[in-house]
C-alpha positions in Angstrom: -116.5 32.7 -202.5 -115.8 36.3 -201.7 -115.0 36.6 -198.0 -116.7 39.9 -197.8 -119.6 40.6 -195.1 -123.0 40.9 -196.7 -125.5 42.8 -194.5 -128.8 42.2 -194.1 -129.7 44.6 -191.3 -133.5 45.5 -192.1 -136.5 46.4 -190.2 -139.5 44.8 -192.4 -141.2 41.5 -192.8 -139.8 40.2 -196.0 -142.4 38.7 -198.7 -142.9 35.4 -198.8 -141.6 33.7 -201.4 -143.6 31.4 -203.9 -142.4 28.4 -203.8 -143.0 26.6 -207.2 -145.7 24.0 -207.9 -145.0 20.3 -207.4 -144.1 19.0 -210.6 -143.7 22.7 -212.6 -140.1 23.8 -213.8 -138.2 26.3 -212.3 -136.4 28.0 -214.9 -133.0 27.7 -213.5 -134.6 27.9 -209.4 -132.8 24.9 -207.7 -134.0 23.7 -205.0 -130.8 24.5 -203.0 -131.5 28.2 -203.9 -135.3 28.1 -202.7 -133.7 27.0 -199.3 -131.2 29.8 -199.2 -134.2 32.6 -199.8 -136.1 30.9 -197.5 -133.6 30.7 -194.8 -132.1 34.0 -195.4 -135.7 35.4 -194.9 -136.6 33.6 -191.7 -133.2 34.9 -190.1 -133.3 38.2 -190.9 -133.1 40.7 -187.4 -133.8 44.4 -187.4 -130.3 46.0 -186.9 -128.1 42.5 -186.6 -125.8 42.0 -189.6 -126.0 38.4 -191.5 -122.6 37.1 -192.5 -122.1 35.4 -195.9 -119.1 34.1 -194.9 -120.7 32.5 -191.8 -123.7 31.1 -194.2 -121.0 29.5 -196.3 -118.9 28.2 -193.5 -121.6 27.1 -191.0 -124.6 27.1 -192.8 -124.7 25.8 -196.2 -122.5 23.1 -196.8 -123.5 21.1 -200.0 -121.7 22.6 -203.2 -125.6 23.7 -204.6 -126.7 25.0 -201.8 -123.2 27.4 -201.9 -122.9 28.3 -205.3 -126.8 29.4 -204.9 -125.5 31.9 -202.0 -122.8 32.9 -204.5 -125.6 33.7 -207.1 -127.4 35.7 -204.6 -124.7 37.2 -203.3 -123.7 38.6 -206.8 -127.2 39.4 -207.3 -127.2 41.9 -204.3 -124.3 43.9 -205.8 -125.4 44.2 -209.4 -129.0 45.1 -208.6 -128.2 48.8 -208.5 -126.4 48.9 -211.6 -129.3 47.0 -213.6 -131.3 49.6 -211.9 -129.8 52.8 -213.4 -128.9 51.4 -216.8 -132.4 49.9 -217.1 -133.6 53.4 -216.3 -131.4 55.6 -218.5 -131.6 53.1 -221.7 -135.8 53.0 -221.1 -136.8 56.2 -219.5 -138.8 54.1 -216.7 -138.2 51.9 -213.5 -137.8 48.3 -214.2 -140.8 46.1 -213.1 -140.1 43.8 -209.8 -141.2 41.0 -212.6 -138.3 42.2 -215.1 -135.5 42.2 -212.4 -136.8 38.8 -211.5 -135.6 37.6 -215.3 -133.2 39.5 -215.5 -132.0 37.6 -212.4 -132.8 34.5 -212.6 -135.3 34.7 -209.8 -138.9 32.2 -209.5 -140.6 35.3 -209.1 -141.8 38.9 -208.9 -141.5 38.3 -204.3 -138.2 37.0 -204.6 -136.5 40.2 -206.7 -138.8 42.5 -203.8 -136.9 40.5 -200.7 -133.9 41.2 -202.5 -134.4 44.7 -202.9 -135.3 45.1 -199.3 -132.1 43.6 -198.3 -130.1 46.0 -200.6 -132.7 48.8 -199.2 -131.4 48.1 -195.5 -127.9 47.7 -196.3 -125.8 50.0 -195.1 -123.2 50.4 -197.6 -126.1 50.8 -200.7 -127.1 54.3 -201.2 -130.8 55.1 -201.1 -131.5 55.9 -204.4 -134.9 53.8 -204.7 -138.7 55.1 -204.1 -141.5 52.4 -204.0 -145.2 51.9 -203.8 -146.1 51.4 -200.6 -148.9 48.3 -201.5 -147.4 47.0 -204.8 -143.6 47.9 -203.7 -142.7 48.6 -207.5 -139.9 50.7 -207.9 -141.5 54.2 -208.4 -138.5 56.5 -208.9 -134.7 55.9 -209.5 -132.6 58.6 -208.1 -129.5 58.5 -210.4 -127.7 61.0 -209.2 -127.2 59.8 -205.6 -126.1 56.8 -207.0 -123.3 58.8 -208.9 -122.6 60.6 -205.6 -121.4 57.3 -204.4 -118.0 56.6 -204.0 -118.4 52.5 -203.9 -120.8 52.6 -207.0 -120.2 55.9 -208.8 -117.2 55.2 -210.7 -118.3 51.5 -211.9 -121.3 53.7 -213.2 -119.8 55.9 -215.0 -117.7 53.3 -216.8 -121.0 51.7 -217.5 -123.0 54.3 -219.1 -119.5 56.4 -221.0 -120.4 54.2 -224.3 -118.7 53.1 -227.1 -118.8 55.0 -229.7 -115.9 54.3 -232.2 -113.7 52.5 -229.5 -111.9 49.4 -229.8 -113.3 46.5 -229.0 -111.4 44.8 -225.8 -109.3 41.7 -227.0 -110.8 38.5 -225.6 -110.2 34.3 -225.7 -113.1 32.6 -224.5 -113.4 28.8 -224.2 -115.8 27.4 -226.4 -118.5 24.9 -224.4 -116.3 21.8 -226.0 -113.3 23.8 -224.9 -111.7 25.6 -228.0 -111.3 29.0 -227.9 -112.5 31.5 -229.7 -110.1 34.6 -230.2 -110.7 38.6 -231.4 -107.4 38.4 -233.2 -108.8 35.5 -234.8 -111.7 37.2 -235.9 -110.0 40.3 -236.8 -111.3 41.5 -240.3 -114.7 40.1 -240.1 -117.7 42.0 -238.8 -118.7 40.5 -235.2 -122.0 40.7 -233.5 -120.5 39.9 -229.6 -123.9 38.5 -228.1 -123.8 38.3 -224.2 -126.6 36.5 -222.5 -127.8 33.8 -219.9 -129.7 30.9 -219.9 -133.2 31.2 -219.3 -133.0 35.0 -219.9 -136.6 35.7 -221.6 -135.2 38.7 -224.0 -132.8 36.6 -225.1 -134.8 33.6 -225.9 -136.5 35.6 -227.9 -133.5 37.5 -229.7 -132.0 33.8 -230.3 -134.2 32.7 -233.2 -133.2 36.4 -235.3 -129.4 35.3 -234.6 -129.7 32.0 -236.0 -131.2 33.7 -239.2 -128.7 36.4 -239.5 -125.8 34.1 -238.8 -127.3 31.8 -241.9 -128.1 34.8 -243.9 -124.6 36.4 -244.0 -122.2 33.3 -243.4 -120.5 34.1 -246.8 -120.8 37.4 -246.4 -118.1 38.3 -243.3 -120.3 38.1 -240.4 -119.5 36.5 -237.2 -121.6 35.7 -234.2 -120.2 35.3 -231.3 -122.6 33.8 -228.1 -121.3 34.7 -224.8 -123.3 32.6 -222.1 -123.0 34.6 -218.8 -124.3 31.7 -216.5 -121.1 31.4 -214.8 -120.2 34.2 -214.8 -123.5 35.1 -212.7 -123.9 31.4 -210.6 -126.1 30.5 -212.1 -127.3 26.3 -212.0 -126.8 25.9 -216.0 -124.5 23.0 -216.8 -122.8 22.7 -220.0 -125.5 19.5 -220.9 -129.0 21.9 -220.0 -126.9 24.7 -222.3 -125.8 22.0 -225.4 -129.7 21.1 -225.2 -130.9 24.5 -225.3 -128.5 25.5 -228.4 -129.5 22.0 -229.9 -133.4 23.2 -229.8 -132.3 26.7 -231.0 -130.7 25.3 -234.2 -128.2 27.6 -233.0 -124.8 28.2 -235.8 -122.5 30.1 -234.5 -120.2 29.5 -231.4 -121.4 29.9 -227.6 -118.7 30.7 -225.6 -118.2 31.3 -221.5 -118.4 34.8 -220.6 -115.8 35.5 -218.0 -115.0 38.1 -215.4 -111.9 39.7 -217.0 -113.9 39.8 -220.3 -117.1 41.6 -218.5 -115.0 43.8 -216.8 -113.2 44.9 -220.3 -116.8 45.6 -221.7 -117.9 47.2 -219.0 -119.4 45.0 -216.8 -123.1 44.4 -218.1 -126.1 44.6 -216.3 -128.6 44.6 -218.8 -129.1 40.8 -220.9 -129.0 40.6 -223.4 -126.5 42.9 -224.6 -124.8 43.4 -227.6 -121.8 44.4 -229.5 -121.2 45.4 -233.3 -117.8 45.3 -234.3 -116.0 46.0 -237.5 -113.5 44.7 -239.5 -111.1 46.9 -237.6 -111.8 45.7 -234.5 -113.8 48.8 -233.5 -116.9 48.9 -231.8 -119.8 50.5 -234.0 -123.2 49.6 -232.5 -123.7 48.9 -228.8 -127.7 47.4 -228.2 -128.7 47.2 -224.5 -131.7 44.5 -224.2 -133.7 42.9 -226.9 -133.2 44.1 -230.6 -135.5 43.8 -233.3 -134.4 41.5 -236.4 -134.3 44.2 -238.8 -132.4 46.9 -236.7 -129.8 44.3 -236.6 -130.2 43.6 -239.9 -129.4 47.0 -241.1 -126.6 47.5 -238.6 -125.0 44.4 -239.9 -125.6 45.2 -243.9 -124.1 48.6 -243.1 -120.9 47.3 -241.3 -120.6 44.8 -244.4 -120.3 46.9 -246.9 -117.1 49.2 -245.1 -114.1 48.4 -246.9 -110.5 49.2 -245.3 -109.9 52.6 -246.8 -114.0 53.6 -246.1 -115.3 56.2 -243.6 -116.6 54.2 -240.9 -120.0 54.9 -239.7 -120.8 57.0 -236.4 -123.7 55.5 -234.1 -125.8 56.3 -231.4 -125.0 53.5 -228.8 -127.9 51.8 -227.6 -130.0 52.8 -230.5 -132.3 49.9 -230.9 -134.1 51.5 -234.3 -130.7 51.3 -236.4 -130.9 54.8 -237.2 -128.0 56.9 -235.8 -126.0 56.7 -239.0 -123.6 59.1 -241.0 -121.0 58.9 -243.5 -120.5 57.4 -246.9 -118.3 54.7 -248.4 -118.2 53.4 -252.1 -118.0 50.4 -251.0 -120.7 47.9 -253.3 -123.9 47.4 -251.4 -125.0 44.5 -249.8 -128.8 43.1 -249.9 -131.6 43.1 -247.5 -130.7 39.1 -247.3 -127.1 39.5 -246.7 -126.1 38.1 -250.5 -124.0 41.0 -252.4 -125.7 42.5 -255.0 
């Protein structure tokens, strides 16, 4: 647990929060995490600081009840950065519902409480305007962000891209606890997939994968699943994840995301988030949030068909439509299906 202060000074009446029907699931909401919301909202005091560490120490005892603080906790700081990448990839303000998923949060109140906190905390700049009734975010001022000496720099490394860079080594323990390698991988294409558990964009991206990873297992292609829910605190166990994977039909390894790894790649914000690499070991395609089948399809068939000695291909990072390309190679082609022609 960080030992840092976390300040809740504020001057509102939080939202309540919706606690979930008796009976319903609560996509990765524990019950230990509903009390920390809860209690964090009903101890909030205009202009008197709230102590993590005194939460953890005093407070909340039980191991859930402390590793849904820590969740929270890293919620608070990574909220801006979601904010500003979501706005520069999209060109609009994420929705109180979207942070919500993209946090792991019940609901649309819970991700407003949270941005009040980080609204009344002293060391976040004010870079947020919202509707006064719905208290959607209405503008995202990324500049002052910038300005910021605590988040600027972090952002920068962010949003500098990755065009034509190499790819950070990595080992990353495998849920049965092998490891999966970038050396070992060097010479294949690999599509580095970073994700959650219960993350709706990637629930939906997970069926494409399972195709693609089919479609070009002879072929040189790679998948490589990188479950962030430790990374983040979030309640996932290794049996909910094995069961999820199980349902998915899901064929290429899952892996656990970890903190040296996200720093490496930049420390994402956005899930899911994706990573083209080629046979190099350079980075070639870099998709922020869900992807359509065929633009990954494409992107893959194109980095198939690069052969050592072949120009390889420029991209526009973050291109979703597959369609920032350039350069030739006389390579032989590969098929829509990923089978050689």
């Amino acid at each position: 647990m960080m030992k840092a202060a976390f300040y809740l000074t504020v001057c509102f009446l939080p939202a309540l929060l919706v606690a979930p029907a008796p009976g319903s699931e609560q996509s990765g909401q524990t019950a230990a995490e509903t009390l920390v919301l809860s209690y964090i909202r009903d101890h909030l005091k205009a202009g008197q600081p709230l102590l993590v560490t005194e939460l953890y120490n005093k407070v909340f005892t039980q191991p859930e009840e402390r590793q849904a603080l820590d969740k929270l906790y890293g919620a608070f700081f990574r909220i801006p950065f979601f904010v500003v990448r979501y706005q520069d990839k999209f060109g609009s303000s994420p929705s109180l519902s979207v942070i919500a998923q993209q946090f792991d949060l019940p609901n649309a109140e819970a991700a407003d409480t949270l941005l009040r906190v980080m609204e009344s905390d002293p060391r976040v700049p004010h870079f947020l305007t919202r509707d006064p009734v719905t208290h959607e975010i209405t503008k995202v001022d990324v500049e002052e962000i910038r300005r910021d000496p605590m988040f600027g720099q972090k952002l920068e490394h962010q949003l500098g891209g990755w065009d034509a860079k190499p790819a950070p080594d990595f080992t990353l323990a495998t849920l049965d606890g092998s490891a999966v390698t970038s050396s070992a991988l060097r010479g294949k294409v690999v599509l580095l997939y970073v994700w959650f558990t219960g993350c709706p964009p990637c629930l939906k991206e997970t069926p494409a994968l399972v195709t693609l990873s089919r479609d070009f297992a002879t072929s040189g292609l790679s998948i490589v699943g990188a479950n962030a829910d430790r990374l983040l605190g979030l309640s996932y166990d290794d049996e909910k994840r094995q069961r999820y994977l199980k349902q998915q039909g899901v064929n290429f390894p899952v892996v656990h995301w970890t903190k040296e790894s996200d720093s490496a790649y930049g420390s994402i914000s956005i899930f899911p988030t994706l990573f083209l690499i080629d046979r190099k070991g350079v980075i070639i395609h870099h998709w922020v949030g869900f992807v359509p089948a065929e633009d990954l399809r494409s992107a893959i068939s194109e980095a198939l068909v690069q052969k050592e000695g072949c120009l390889t291909p420029r991209v526009l990072l973050g291109d979703a439509t597959g369609s920032g390309r350039s350069g030739t190679c006389a390579c032989r082609s590969i098929s829509r299906t990923g089978t050689y022609r």
